[in-house]
N, C-alpha and C positions, 0 to 999 in steps of 0.2 A: 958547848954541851949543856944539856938540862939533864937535870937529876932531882930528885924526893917528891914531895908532896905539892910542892909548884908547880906540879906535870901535872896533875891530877884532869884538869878539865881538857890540855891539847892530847894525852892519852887516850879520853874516853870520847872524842870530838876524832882522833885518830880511830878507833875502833868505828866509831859508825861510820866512815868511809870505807872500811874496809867493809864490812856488810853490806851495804848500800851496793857499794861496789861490783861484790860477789853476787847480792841477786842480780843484779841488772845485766851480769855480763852473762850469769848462769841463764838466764830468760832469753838474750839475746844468742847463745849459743847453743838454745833446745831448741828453740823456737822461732829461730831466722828465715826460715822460710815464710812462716805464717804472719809474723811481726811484719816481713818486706812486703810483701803482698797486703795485707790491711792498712799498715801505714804510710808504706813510703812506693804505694806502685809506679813511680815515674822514676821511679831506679831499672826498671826493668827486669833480667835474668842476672846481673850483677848485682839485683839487692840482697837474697836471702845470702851469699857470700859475704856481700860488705858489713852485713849486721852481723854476720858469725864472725868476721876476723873482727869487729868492734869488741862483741864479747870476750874472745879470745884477749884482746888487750886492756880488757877491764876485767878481766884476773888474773891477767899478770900482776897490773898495779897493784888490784889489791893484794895479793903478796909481796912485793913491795912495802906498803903501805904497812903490813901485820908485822915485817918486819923492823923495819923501824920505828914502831909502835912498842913491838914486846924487846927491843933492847931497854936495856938495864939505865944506863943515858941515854938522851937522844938528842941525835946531831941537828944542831941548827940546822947546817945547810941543809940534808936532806927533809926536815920538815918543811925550808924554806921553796924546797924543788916540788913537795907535794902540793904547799898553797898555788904556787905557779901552774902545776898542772892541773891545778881545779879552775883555776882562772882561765887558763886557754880553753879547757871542755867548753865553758859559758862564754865565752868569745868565739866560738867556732858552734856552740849550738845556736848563737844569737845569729854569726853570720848564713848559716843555714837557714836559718829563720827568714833573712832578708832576703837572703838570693837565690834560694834551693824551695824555697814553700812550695811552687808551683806540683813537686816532686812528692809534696806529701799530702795523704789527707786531712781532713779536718780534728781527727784523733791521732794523726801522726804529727801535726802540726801542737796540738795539748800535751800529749806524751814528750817531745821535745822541749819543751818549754817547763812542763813540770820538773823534767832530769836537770834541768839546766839552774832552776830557781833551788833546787834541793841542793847543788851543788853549790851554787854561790853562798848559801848559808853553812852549809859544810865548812867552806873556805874560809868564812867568816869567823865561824868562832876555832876555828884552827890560828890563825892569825889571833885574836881575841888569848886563846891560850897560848901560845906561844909568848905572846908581850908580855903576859899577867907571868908566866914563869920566868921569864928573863929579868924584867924587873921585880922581883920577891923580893922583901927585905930592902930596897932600897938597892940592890946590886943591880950593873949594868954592863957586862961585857965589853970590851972594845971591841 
């Protein structure tokens, strides 16, 4: 468990996932049709769906995320489940990248890659806060 003023930077490094989060999923779930169609037409009639159930699960998470963000502690493991889940988005947007480009355009192919880069520094300094609050003071959990 993390608690006081050694959260300070994985709390507010927490919040901007949660925002990032919420536009992107909120974008993806107004605007799935017109997203599938500009960026990703070689999805077909299953894109504007597959970008709206993306969005749908990028606000899930980010409720998720507010929530273990706005407890009072917050739990190692599930901050360590959120670094994890920022790190598979960027290993699954990378593998898209390698295997699926064919599938997007040239601004669906940047738009992926920017979500992807935003996210792995996200990730980063989540990890970054997380270590700096664990080890505060010289303390170190088993």
């Amino acid at each position: 468990m993390v608690n006081g003023s050694e959260a300070g930077l994985l709390r507010s490094t927490l919040m901007v996932n949660v925002v990032f989060s919420e536009l992107c999923g909120a974008a993806f779930l107004l605007f799935g049709g017109t997203l599938a169609e500009s960026l990703a037409p070689g999805l077909g009639t299953a894109g504007p769906w597959l970008v709206r159930a993306l969005g749908l699960g990028l606000m899930c998470f980010a409720l998720l995320v507010w929530l273990v963000a706005r407890a009072g502690t917050l739990s190692v493991g599930y901050v360590h489940l959120i670094v994890v889940a920022d790190i598979v988005w960027v290993a699954a947007s990378v593998d898209a990248l390698a295997f699926a480009a064919h599938t997007l355009t040239g601004a669906g192919i940047a738009v992926v890659a920017t979500i992807a880069a935003i996210v792995a520094v996200i990730a980063i300094f989540e990890h970054l806060g997380l270590v700096r609050a664990l080890t505060a003071g010289g303390r170190v959990p088993a």
